[in-house]
MOPAC internal coordinates of N, CA, C and O (Angstrom, degrees):
PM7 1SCF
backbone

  N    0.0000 0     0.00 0     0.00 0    0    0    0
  C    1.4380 1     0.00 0     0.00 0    1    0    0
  C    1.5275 1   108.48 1     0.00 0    2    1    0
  O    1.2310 1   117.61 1   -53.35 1    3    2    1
  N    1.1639 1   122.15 1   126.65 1    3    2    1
  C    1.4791 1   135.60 1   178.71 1    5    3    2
  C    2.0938 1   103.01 1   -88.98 1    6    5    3
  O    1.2310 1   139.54 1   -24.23 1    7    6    5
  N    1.5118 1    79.71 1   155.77 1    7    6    5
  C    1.8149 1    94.73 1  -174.49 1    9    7    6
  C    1.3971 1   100.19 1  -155.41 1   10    9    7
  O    1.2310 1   142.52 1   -48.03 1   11   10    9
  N    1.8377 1    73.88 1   131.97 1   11   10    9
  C    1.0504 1    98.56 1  -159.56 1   13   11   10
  C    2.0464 1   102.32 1  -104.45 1   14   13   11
  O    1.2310 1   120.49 1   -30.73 1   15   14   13
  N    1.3934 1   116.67 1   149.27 1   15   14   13
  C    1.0311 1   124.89 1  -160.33 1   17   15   14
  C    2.0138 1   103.70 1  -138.82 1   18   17   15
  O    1.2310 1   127.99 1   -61.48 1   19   18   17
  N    1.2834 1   102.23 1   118.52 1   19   18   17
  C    1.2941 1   114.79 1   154.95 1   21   19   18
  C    1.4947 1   129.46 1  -144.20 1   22   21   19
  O    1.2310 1   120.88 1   -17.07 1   23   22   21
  N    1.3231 1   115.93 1   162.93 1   23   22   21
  C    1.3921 1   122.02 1  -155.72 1   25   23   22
  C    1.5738 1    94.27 1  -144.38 1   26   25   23
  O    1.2310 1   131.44 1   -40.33 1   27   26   25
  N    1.8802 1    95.51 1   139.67 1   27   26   25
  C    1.6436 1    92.20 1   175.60 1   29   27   26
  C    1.6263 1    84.55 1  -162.07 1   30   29   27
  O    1.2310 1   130.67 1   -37.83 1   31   30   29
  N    1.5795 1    97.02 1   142.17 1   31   30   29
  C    1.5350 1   110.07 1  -165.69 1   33   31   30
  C    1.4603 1   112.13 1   -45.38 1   34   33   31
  O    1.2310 1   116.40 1    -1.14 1   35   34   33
  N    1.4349 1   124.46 1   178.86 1   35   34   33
  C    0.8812 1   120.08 1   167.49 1   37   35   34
  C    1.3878 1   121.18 1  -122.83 1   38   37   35
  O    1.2310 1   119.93 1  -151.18 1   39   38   37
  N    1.5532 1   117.74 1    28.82 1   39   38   37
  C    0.8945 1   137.31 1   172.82 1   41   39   38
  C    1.8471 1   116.88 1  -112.00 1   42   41   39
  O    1.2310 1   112.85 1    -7.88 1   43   42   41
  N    1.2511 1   131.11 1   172.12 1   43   42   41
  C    1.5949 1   111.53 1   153.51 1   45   43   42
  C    1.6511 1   120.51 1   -87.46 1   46   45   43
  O    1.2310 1   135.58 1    -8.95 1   47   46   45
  N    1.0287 1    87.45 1   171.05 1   47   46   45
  C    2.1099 1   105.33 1  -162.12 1   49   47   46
  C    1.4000 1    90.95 1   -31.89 1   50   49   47
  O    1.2310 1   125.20 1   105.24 1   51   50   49
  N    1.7740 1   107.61 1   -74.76 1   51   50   49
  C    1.7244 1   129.23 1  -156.33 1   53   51   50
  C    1.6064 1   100.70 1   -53.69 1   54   53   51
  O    1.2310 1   122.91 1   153.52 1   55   54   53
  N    1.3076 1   112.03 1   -26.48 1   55   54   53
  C    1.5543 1   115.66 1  -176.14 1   57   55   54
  C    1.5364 1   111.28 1   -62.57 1   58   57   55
  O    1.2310 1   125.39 1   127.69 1   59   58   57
  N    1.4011 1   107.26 1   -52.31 1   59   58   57
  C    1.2860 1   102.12 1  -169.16 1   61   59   58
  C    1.8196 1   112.04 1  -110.27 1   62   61   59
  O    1.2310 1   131.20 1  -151.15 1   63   62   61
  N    1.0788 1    95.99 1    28.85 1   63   62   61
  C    1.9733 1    94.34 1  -179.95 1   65   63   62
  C    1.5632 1    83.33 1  -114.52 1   66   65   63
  O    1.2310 1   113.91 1   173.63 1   67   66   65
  N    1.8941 1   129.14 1    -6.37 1   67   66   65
  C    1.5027 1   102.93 1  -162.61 1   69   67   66
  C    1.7097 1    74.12 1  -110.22 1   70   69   67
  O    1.2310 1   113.00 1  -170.40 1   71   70   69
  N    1.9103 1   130.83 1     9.60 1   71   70   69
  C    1.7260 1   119.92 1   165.98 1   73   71   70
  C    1.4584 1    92.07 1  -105.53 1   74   73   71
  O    1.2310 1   106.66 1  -161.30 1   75   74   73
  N    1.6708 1   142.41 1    18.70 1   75   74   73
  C    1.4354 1   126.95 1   169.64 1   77   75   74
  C    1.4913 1    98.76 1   -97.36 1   78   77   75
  O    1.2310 1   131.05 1   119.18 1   79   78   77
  N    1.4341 1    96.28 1   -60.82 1   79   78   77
  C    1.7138 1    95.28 1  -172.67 1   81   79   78
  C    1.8329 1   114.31 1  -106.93 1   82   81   79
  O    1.2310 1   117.00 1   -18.09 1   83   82   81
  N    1.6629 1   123.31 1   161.91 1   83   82   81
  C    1.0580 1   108.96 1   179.16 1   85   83   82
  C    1.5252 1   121.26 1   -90.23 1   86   85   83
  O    1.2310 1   121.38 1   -80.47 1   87   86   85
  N    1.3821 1   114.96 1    99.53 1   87   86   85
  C    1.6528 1   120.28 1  -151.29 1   89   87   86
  C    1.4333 1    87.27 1   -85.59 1   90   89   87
  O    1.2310 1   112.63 1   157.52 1   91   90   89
  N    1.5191 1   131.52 1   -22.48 1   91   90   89
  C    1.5965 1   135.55 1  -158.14 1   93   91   90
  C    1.6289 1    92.68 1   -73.81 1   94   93   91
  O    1.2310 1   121.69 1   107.62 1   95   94   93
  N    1.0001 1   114.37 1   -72.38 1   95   94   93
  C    1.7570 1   130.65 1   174.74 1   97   95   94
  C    1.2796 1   131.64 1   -42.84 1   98   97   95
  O    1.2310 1   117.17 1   133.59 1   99   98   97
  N    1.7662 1   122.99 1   -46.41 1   99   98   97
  C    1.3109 1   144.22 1  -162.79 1  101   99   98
  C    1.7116 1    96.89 1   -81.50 1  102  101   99
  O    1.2310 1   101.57 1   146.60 1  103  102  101
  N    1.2574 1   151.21 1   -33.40 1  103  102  101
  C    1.2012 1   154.12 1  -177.13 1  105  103  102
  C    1.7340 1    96.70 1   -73.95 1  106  105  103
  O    1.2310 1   118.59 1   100.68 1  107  106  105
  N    1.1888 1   120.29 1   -79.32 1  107  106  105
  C    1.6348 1   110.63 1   176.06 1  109  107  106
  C    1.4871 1   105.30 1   -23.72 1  110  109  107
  O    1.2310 1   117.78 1    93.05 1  111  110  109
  N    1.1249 1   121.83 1   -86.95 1  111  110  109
  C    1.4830 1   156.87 1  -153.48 1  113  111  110
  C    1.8272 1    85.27 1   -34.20 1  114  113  111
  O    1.2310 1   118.30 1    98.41 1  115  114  113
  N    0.9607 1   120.84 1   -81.59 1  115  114  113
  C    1.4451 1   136.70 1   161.05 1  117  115  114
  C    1.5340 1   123.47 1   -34.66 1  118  117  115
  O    1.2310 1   118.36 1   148.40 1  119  118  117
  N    1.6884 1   120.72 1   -31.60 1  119  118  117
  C    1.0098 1   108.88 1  -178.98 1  121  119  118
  C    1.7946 1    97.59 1   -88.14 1  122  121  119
  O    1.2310 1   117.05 1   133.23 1  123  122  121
  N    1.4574 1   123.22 1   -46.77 1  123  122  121
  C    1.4191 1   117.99 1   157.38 1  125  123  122
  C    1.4871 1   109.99 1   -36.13 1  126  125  123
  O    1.2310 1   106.44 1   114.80 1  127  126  125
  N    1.3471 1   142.81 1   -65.20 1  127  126  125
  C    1.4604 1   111.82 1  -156.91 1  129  127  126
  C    2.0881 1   106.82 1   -78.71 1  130  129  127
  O    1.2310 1   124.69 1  -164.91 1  131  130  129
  N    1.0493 1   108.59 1    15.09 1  131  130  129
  C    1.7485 1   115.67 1  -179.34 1  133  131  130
  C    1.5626 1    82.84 1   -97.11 1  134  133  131
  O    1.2310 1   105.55 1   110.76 1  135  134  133
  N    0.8411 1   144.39 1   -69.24 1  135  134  133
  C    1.7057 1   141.76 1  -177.58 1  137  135  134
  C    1.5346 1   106.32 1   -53.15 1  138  137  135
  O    1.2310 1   111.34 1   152.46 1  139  138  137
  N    1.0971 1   133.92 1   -27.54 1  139  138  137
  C    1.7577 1   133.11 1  -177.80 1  141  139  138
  C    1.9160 1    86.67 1   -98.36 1  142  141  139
  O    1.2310 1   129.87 1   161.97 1  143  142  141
  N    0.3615 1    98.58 1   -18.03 1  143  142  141
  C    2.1489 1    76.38 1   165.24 1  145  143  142
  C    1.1376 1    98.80 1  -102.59 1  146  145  143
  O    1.2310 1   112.57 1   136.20 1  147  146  145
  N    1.3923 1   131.63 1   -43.80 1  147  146  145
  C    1.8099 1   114.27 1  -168.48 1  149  147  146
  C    1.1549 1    97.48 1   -53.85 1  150  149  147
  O    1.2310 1   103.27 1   132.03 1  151  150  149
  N    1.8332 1   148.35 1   -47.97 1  151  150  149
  C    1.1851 1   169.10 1   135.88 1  153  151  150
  C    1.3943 1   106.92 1    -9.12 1  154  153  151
  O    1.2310 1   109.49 1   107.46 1  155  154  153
  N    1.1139 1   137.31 1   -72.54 1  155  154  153
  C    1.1030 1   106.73 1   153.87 1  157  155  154
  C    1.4380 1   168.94 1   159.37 1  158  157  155
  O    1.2310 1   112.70 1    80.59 1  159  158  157
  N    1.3192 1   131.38 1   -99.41 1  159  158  157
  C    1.3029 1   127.64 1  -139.44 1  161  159  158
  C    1.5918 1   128.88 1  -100.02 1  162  161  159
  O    1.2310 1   124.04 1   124.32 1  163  162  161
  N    1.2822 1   109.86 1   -55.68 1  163  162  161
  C    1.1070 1   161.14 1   167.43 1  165  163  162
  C    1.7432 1   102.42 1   -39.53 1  166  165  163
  O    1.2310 1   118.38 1   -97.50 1  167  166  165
  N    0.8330 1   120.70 1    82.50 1  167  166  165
  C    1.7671 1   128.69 1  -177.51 1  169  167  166
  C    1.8808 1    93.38 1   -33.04 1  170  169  167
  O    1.2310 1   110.89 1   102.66 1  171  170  169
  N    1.2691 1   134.74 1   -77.34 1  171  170  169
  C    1.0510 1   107.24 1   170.30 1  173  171  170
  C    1.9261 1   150.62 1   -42.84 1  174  173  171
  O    1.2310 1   136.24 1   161.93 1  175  174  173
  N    1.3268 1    86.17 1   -18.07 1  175  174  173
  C    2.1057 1   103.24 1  -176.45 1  177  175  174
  C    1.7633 1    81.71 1   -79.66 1  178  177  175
  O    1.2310 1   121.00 1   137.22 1  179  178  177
  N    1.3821 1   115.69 1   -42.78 1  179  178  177
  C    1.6748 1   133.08 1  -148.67 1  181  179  178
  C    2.0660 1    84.19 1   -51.16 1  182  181  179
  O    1.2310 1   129.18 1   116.68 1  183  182  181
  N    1.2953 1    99.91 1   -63.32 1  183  182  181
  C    1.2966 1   134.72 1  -165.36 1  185  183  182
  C    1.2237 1   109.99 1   -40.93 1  186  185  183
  O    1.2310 1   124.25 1   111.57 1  187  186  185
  N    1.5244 1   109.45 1   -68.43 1  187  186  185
  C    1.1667 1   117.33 1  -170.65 1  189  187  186
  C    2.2367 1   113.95 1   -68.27 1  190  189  187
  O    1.2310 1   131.03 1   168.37 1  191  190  189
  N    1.3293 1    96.33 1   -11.63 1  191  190  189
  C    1.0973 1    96.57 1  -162.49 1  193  191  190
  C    1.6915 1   103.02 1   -99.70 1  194  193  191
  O    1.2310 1   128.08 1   163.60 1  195  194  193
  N    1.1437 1   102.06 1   -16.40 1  195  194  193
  C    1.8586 1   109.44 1   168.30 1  197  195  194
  C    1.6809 1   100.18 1   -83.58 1  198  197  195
  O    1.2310 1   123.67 1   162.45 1  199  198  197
  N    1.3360 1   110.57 1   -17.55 1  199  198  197
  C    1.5974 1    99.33 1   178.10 1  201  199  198
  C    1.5358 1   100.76 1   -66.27 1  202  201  199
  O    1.2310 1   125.56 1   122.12 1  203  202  201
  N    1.0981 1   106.92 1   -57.88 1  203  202  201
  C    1.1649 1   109.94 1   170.36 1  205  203  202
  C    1.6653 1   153.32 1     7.33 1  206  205  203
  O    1.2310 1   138.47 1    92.74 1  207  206  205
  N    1.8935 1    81.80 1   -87.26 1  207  206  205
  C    1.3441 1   109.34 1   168.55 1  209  207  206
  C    1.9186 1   106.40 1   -66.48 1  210  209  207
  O    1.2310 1   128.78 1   144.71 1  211  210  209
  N    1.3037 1   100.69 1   -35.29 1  211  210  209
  C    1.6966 1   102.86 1   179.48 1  213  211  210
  C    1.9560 1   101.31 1   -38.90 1  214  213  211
  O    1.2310 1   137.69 1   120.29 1  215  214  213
  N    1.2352 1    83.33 1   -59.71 1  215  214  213
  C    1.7947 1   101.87 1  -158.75 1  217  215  214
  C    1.5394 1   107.91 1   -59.92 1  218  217  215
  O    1.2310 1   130.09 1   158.35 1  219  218  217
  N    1.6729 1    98.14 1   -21.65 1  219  218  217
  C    2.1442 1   102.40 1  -179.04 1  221  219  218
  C    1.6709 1    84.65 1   -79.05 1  222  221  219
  O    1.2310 1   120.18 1   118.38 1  223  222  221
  N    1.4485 1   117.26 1   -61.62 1  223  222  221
  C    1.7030 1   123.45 1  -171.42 1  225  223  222
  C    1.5830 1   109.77 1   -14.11 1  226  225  223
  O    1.2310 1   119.64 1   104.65 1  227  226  225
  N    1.2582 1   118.29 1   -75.35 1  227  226  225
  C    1.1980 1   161.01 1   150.42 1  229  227  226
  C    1.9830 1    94.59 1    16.23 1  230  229  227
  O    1.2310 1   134.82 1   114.47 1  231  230  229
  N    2.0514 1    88.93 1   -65.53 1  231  230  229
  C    1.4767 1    98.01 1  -159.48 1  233  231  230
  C    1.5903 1   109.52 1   -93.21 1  234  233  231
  O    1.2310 1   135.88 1  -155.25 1  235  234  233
  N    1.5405 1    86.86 1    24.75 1  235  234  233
  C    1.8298 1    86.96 1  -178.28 1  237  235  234
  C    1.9921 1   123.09 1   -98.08 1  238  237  235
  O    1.2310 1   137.35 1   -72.29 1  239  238  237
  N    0.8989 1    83.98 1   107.71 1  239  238  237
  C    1.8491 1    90.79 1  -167.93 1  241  239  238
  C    1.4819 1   110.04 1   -31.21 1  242  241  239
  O    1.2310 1   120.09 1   156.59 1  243  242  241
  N    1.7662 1   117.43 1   -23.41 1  243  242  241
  C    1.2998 1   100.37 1  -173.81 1  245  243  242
  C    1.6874 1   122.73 1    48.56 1  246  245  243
  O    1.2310 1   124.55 1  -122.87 1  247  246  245
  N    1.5258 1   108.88 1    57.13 1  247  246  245
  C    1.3842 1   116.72 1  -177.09 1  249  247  246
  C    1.5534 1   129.79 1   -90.78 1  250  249  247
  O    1.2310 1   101.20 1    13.26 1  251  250  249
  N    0.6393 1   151.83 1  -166.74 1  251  250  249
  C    1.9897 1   141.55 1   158.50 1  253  251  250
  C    1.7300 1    86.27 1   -67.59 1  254  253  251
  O    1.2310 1   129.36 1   -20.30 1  255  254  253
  N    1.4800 1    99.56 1   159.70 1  255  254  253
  C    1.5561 1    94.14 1   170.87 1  257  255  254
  C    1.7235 1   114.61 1   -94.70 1  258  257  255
  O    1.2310 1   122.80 1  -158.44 1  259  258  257
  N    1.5667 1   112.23 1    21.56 1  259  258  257
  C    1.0702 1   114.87 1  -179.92 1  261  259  258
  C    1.6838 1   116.34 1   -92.63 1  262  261  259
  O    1.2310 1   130.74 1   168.44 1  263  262  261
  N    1.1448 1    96.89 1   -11.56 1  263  262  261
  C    1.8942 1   130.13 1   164.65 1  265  263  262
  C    1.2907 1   121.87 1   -73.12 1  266  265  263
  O    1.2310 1   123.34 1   128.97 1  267  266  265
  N    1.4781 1   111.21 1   -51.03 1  267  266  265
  C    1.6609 1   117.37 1   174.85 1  269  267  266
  C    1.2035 1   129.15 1   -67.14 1  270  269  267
  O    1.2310 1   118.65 1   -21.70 1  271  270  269
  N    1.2871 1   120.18 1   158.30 1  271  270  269
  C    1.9539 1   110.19 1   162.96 1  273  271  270
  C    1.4949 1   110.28 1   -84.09 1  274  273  271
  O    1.2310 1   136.31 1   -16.83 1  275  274  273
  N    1.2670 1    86.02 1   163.17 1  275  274  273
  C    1.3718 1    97.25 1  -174.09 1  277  275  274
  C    1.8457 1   116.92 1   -60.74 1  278  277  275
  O    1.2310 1   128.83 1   -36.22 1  279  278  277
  N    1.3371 1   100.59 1   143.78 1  279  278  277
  C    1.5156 1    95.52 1   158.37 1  281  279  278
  C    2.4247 1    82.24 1    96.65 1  282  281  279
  O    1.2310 1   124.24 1  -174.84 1  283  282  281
  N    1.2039 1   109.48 1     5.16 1  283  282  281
  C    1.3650 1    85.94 1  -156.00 1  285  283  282
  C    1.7185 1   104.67 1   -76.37 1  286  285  283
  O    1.2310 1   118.86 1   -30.62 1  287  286  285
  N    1.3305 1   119.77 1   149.38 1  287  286  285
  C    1.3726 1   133.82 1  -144.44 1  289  287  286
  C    1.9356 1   100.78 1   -98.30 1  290  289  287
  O    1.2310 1   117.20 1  -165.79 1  291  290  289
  N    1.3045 1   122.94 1    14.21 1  291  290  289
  C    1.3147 1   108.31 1  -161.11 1  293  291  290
  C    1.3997 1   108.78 1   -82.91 1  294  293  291
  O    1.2310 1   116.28 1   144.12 1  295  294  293
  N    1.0300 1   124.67 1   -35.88 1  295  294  293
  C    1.5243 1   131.92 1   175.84 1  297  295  294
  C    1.4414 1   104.71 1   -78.01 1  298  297  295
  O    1.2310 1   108.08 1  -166.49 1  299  298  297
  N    1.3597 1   139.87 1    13.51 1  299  298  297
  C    1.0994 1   135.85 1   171.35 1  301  299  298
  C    1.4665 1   102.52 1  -101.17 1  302  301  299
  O    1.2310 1   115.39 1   134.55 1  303  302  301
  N    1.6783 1   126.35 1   -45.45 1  303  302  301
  C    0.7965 1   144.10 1  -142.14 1  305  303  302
  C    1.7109 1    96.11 1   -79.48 1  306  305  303
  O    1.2310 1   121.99 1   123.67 1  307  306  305
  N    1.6842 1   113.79 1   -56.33 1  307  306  305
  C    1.4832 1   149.27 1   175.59 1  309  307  306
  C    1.7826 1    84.69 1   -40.18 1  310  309  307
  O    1.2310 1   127.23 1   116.82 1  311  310  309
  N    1.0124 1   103.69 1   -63.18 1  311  310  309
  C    1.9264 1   110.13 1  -168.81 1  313  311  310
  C    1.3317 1   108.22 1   -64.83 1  314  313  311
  O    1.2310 1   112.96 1   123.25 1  315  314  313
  N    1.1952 1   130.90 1   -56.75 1  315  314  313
  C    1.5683 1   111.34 1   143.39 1  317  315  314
  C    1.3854 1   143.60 1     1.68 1  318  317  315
  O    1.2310 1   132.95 1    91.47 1  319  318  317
  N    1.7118 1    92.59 1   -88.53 1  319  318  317
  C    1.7175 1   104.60 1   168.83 1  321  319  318
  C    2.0056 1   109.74 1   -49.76 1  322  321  319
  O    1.2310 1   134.55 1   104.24 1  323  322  321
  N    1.2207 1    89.47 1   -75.76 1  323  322  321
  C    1.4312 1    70.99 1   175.68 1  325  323  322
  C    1.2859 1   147.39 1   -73.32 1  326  325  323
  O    1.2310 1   111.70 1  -154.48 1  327  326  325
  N    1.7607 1   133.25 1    25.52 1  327  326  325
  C    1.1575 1   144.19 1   134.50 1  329  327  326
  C    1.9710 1   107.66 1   -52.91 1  330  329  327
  O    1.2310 1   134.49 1   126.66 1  331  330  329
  N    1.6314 1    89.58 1   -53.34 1  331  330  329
  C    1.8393 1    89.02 1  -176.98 1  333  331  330
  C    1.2760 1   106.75 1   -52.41 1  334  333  331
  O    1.2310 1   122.08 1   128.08 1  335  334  333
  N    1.6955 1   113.62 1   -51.92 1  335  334  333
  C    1.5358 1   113.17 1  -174.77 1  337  335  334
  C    1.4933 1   118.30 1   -33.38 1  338  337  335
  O    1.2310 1   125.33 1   118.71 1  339  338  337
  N    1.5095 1   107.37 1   -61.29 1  339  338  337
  C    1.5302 1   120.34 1   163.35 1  341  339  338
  C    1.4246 1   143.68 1   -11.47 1  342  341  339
  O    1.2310 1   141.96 1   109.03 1  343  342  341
  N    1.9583 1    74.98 1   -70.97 1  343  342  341
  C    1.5361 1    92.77 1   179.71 1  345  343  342
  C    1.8109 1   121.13 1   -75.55 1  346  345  343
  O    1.2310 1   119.77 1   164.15 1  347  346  345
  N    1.4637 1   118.04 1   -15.85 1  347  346  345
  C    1.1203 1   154.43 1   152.95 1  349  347  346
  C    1.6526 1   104.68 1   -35.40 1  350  349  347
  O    1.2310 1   121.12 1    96.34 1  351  350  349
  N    1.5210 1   115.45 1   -83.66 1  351  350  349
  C    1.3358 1   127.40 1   129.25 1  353  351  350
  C    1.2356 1   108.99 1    33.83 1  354  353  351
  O    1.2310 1   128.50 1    60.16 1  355  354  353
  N    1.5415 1   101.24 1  -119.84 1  355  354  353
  C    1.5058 1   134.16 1   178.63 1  357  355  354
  C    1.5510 1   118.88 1   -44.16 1  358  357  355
  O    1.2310 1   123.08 1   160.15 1  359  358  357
  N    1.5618 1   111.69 1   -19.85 1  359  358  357
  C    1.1910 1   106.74 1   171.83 1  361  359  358
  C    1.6419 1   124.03 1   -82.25 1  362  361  359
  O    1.2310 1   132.84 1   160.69 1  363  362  361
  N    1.4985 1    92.80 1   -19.31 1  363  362  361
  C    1.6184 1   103.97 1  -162.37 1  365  363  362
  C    1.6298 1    85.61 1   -96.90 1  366  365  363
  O    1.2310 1   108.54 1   156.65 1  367  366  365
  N    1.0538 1   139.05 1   -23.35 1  367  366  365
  C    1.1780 1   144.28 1  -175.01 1  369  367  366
  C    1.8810 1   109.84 1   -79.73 1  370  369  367
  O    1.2310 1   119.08 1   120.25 1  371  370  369
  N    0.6914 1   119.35 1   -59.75 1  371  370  369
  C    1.8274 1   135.84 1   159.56 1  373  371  370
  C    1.7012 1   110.12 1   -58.34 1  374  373  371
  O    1.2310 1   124.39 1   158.33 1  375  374  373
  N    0.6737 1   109.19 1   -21.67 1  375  374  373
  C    2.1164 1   122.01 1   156.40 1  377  375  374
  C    1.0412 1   122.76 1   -67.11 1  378  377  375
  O    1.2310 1   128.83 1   128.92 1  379  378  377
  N    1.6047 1   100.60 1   -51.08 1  379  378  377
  C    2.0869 1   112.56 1   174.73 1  381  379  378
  C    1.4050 1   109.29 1   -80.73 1  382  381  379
  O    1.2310 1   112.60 1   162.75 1  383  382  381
  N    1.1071 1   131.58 1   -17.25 1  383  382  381
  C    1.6644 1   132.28 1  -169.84 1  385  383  382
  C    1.2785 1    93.13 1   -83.83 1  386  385  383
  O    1.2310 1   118.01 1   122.80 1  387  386  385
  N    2.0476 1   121.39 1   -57.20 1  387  386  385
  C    0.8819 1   129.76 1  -166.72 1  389  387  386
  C    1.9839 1   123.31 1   -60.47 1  390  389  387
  O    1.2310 1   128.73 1   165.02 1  391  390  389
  N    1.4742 1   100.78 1   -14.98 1  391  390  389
  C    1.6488 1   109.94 1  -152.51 1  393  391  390
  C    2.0285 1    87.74 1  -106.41 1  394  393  391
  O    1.2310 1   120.10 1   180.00 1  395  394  393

């Protein structure tokens, strides 16, 4: 005879995905580096500041949004990077046509 075994917290979902990851912190953190690229300009400041957001990206749980708080910024942040990616893109692309 086989046995069978399952386990389910004993807390609810939002309870314990906001004691896995820090959901309190990671929304600031993210909404500051979306204001330091609109800011700015400078292909190098540009640069260093999408490194950035890469490295917050990184620490984002990427959860159902039935897990997150409200208002949470990660898919804003993702849309960001890859507009820069883009525009990145088009530059290196308009370089080779041009050369």
């Amino acid at each position: 005879m086989s046995q069978c075994y399952t386990a389910r917290p004993g807390r609810p979902p939002r309870d314990l995905a906001a004691s896995l990851w820090p959901l309190d912190t990671w929304p600031a953190t993210a909404r500051a580096l979306l204001d330091h690229v609109a800011d700015a300009h400078r292909p190098a400041d540009r640069l260093a500041a999408y490194a950035a957001v890469v490295r917050h990206l990184l620490a984002d749980p990427v959860l159902p949004p039935g897990l997150l708080p409200a208002g949470w910024p990660g898919a804003e942040l993702r849309v960001a990077y890859t507009d820069y990616q883009r525009e990145l893109i088009g530059e290196v692309r308009a370089r080779v046509r041009g050369a």
